[in-house]
C-alpha positions as CSV (number, residue, x, y, z in Angstrom):
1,X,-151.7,21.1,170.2
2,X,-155.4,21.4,171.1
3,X,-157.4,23.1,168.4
4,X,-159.6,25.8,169.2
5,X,-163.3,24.4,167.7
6,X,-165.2,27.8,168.3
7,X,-166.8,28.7,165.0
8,X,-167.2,32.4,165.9
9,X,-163.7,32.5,165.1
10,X,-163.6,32.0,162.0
11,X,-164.0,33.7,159.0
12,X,-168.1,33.4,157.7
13,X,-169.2,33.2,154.1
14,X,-171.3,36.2,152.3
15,X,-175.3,35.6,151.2
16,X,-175.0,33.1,148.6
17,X,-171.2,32.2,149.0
18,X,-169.1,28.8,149.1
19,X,-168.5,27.8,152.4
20,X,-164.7,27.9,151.3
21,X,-165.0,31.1,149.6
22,X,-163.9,33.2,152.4
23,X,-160.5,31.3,152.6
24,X,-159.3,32.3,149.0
25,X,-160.7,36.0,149.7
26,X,-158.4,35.5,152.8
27,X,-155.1,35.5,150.6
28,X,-156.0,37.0,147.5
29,X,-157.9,40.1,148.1
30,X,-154.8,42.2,146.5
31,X,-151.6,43.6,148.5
32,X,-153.3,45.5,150.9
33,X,-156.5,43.4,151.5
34,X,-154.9,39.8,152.1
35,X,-152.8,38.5,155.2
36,X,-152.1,34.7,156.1
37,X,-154.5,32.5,158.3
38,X,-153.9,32.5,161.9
39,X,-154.2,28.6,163.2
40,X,-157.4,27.7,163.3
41,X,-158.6,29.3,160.4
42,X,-155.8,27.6,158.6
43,X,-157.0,24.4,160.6
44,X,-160.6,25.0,159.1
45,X,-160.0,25.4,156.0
46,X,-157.8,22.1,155.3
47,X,-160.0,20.0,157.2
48,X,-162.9,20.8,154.5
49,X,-160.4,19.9,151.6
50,X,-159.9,16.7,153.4
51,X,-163.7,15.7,153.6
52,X,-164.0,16.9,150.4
53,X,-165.5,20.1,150.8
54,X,-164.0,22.2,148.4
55,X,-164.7,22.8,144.6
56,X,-161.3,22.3,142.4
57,X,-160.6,25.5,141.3
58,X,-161.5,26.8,144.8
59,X,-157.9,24.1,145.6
60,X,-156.1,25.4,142.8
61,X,-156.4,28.9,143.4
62,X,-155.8,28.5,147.1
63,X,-152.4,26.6,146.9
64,X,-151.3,28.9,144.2
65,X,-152.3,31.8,146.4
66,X,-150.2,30.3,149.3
67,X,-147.8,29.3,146.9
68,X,-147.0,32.7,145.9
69,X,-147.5,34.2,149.5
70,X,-145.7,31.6,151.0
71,X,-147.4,29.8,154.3
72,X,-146.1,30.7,157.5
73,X,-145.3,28.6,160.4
74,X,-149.2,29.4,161.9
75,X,-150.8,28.0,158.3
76,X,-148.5,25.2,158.2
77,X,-149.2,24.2,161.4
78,X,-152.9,24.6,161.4
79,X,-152.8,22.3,158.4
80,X,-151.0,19.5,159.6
81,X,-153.2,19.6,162.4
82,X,-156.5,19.2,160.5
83,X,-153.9,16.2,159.4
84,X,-153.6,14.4,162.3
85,X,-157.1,14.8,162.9
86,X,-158.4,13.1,160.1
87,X,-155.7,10.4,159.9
88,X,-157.5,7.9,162.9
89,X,-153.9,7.1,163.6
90,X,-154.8,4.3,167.1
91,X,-154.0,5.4,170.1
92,X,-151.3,3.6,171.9
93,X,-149.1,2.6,168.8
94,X,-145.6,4.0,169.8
95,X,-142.5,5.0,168.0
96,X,-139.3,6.5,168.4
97,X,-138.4,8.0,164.8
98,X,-141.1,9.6,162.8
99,X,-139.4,9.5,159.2
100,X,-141.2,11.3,156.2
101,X,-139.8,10.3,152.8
102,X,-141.3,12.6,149.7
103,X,-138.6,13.2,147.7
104,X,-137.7,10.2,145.7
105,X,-133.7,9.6,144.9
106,X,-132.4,10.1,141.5
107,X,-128.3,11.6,141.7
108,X,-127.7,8.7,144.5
109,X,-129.5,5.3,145.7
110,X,-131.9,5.4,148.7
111,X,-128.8,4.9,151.1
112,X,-131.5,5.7,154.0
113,X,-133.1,2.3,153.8
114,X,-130.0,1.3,154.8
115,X,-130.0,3.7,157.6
116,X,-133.2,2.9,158.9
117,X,-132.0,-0.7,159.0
118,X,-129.1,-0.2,161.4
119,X,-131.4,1.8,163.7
120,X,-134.5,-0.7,163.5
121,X,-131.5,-3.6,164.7
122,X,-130.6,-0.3,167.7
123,X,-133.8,-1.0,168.7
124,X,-135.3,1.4,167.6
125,X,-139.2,1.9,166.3
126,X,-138.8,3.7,163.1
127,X,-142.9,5.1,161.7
128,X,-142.0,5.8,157.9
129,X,-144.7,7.8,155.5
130,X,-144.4,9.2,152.3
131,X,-146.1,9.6,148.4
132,X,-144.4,8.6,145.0
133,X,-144.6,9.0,141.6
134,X,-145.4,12.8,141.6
135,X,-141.7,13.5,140.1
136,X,-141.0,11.3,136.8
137,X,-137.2,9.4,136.9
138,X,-136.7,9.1,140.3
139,X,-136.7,6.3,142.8
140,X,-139.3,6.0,145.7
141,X,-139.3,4.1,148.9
142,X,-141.7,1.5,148.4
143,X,-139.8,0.5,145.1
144,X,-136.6,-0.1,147.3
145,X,-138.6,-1.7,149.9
146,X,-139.8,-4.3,147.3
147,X,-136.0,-5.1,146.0
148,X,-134.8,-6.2,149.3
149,X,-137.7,-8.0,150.5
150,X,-140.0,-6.3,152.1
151,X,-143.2,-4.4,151.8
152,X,-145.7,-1.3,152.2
153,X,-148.2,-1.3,155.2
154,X,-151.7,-0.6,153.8
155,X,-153.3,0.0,157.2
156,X,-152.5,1.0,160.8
157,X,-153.1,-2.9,161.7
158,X,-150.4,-4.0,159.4
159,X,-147.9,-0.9,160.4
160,X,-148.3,-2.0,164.4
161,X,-147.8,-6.0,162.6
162,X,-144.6,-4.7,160.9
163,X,-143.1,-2.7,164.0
164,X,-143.5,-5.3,166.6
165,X,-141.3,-7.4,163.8
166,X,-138.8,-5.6,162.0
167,X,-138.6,-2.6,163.9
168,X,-139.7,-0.2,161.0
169,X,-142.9,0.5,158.6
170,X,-143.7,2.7,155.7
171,X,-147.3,3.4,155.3
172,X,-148.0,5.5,151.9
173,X,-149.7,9.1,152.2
174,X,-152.4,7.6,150.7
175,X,-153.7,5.2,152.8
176,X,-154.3,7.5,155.7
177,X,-154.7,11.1,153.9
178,X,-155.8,10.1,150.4
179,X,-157.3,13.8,149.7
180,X,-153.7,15.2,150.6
181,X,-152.1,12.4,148.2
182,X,-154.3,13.6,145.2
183,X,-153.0,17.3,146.3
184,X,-149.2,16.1,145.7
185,X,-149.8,14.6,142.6
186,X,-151.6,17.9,141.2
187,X,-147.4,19.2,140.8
188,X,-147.0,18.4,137.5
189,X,-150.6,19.8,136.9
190,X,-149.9,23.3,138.4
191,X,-145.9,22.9,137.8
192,X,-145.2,24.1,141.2
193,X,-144.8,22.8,144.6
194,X,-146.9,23.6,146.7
195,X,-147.0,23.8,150.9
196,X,-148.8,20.3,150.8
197,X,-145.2,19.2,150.5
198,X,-144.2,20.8,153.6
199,X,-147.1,20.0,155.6
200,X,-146.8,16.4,154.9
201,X,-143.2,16.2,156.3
202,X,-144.6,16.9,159.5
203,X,-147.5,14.7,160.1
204,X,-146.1,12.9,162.6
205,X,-149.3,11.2,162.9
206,X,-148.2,8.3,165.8
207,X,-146.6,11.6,167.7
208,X,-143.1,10.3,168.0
209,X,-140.9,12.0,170.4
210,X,-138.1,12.8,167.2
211,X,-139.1,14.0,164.1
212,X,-136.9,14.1,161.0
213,X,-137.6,15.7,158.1
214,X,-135.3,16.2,154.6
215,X,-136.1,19.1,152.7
216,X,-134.5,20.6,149.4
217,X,-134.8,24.0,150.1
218,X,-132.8,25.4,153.4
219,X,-134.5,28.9,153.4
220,X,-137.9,26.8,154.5
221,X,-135.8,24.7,157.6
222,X,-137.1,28.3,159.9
223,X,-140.6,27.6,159.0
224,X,-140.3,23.4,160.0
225,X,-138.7,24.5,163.4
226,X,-141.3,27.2,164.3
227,X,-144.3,24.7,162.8
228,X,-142.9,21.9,165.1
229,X,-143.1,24.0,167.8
230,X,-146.3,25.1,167.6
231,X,-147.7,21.3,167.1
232,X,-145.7,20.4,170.2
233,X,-143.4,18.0,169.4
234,X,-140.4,17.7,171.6
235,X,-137.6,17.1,169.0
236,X,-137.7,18.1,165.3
237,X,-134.4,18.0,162.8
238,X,-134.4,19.4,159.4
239,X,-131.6,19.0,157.0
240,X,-131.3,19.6,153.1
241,X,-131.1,16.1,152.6
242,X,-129.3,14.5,149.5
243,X,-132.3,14.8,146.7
244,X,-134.6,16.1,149.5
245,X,-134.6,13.2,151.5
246,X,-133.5,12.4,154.8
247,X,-130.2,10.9,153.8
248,X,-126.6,13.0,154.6
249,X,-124.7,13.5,151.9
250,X,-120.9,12.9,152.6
251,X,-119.3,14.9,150.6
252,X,-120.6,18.2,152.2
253,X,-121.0,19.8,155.5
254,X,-124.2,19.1,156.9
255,X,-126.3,21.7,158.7
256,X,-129.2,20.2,161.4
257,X,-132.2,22.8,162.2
258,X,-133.5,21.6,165.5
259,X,-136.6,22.5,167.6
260,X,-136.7,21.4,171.2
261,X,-139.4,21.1,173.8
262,X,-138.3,19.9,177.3
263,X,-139.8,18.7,179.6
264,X,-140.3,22.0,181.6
265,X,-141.8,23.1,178.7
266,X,-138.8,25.4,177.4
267,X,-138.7,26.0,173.7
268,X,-135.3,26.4,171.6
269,X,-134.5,26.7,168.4
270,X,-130.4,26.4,167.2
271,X,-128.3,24.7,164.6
272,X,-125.4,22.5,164.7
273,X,-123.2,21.7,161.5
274,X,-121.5,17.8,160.9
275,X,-118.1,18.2,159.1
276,X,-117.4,16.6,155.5
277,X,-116.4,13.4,155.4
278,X,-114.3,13.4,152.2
279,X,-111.4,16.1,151.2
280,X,-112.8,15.6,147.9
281,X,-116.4,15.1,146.2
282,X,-117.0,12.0,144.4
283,X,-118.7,11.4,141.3
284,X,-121.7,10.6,140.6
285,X,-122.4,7.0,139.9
286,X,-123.5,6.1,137.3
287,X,-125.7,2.7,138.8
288,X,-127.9,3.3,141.6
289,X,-129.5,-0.2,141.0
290,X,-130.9,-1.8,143.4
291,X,-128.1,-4.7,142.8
292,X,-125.2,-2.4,143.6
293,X,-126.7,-1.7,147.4
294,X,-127.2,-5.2,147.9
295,X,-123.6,-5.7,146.8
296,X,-122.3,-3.1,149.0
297,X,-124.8,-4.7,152.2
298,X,-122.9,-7.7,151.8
299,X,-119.5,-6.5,151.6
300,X,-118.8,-7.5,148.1
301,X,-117.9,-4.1,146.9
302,X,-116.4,-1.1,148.1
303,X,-118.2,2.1,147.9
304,X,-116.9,5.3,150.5
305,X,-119.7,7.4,149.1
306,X,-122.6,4.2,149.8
307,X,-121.1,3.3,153.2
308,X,-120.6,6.8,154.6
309,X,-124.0,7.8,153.2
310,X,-125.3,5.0,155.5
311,X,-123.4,4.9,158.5
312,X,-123.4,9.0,158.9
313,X,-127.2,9.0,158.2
314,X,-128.1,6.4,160.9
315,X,-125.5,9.1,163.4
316,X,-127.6,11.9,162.8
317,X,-130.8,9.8,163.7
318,X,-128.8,8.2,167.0
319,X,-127.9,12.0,167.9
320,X,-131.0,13.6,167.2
321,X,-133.4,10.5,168.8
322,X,-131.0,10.8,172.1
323,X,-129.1,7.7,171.5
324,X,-125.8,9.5,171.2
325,X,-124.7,12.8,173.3
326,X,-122.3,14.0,170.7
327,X,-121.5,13.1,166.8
328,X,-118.5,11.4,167.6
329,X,-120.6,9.2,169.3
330,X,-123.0,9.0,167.1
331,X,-120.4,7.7,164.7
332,X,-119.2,5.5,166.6
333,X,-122.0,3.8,167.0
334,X,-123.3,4.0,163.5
335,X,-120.0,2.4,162.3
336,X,-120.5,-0.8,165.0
337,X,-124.1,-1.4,163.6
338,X,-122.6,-1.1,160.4
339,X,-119.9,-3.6,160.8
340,X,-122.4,-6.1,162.8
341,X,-125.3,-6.0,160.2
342,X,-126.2,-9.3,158.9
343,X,-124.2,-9.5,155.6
344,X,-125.9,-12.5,154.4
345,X,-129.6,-10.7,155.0
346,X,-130.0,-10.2,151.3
């Protein structure tokens, strides 16, 4: 989506003002005097927290503010574009998968490594990003990573390196949005989320064709469609993904928000719901070690929950990316990677 640059747009600061002062007047000037910020004043005003712009309790009050209007599709969208702007993602790097990863596990293991595995040996080009640490007791991605052998991109350089060889790379928030990293890690300051967690799900900064995105919260899946739209990306999926994630859980009907763009430039929004996989739920494990996936990767163990985690996560990616034309296909699929994966890999 091409930004509109005109500064007569947008909103100008009184005698004497903050430049950013006219943003937090924007939301908080009482129930009759706010509204939300079209686009490009939303695009504005996170490009100046980005450079830096922006006094802290100017950023605190204007998160809370959004926080407690809640952003629309417009803002959201306007911020991830400031986003992309900033990120000096190269040109010409392509992918298949964007994959966002904010959440951290802690009821299950991070089954979707797993996931992304089976798709990265499809063939696949699978652009990971993420941040950790923000929630205490839970296990991120780059922590996983380590365990079975591999490691965090620190640059674009290395991320092109690491696609061209395994077919996948994680690259942290940080290293290519560090303002918006210090803004996730403010949670346990303000004790409450705020839209930086949604607008970092849909960077998409290498503009892959399919974007997936894990939330915790269904009621916000309308308001990931409608941003994906509006950035232009042809396919977008949203799930409540186990912890947040973008992992299925097994034991429960999964529901996929989708955004499409074709080719003609139609837009669509529509759902589509995956069965359960299990009559019954299972209970939760009580080791999500590190040890026990690797067990289960080599086929020393059973583990329906593990393996079904795995196999129906990498079908949802197949359907969604246009691997697949249906979920039994998708399946089907999944399950063959599954039982060809290199069992001696780890």
């Amino acid at each position: 989506m091409t930004a509109d640059n005109d500064a007569t747009l947008l909103p100008a600061p009184k005698e004497g003002e903050h430049p950013f002062a006219p943003y937090v007047r924007i939301l908080g000037k009482g129930k009759r005097g706010s509204r939300s910020l079209n686009f490009e004043e939303a695009r504005h005003a996170m490009a100046m927290i980005l450079r830096g712009e922006v006094e802290d309790v100017q950023l605190g009050a204007f998160l809370m503010l959004l926080r407690v209007k809640e952003e629309t599709p417009e803002e959201l969208a306007g911020f991830v574009q400031a986003v992309r702007e900033q990120s000096q993602a190269p040109a010409g790097l392509e992918v298949d998968i964007d994959w966002s990863s904010y959440a951290g596990k802690r009821r299950h293991a991070p089954w979707f490594l797993f996931s992304i595995l089976l798709l990265a040996d499809h063939g696949l080009r699978v652009f990971i990003h993420g941040a950790e640490g923000h929630t205490p007791e839970r296990i991120y991605l780059s922590e996983a990573l380590e365990e079975f052998g591999f490691a965090p991109a620190r640059h674009w350089s290395e991320v092109s390196d690491q696609l061209d060889s395994q077919g996948f790379s994680y690259l942290p928030l940080r290293c290519f949005a560090e303002n918006l990293a210090n803004m996730i890690d403010l949670r346990p300051v303000m004790g409450l989320r705020s839209p930086v967690h949604s607008l970092a799900r849909l960077i998409n900064p290498l503009s892959a064709p399919t974007v997936l995105q894990g939330i915790f919260h269904p009621p916000y899946a309308g308001m990931h469609q409608e941003a994906g739209l509006l950035l232009g990306y042809p396919r977008v999926a949203v799930i409540r993904g186990e912890g947040g994630e973008i992992e299925r859980n097994p034991d429960n009907a999964l529901k996929v928000f989708r955004a499409r763009i074709a080719s003609s430039g139609e837009q669509a929004l529509s759902e589509e719901e995956w069965p359960p996989l299990f009559d019954r739920r299972h209970v939760k494990p009580k080791d999500i070690s590190p040890e026990s996936m690797r067990r289960l990767w080599r086929g020393e163990v059973e583990d329906s929950y593990g393996e079904a985690a795995v196999i129906s996560t990498a079908a949802f990616a197949l359907l969604e990316s246009g691997c697949a034309m249906s979920q039994s296909e998708a399946m089907s699929q999944a399950q063959d990677l599954w039982s060809q994966r290199d069992r001696g890999r780890f």
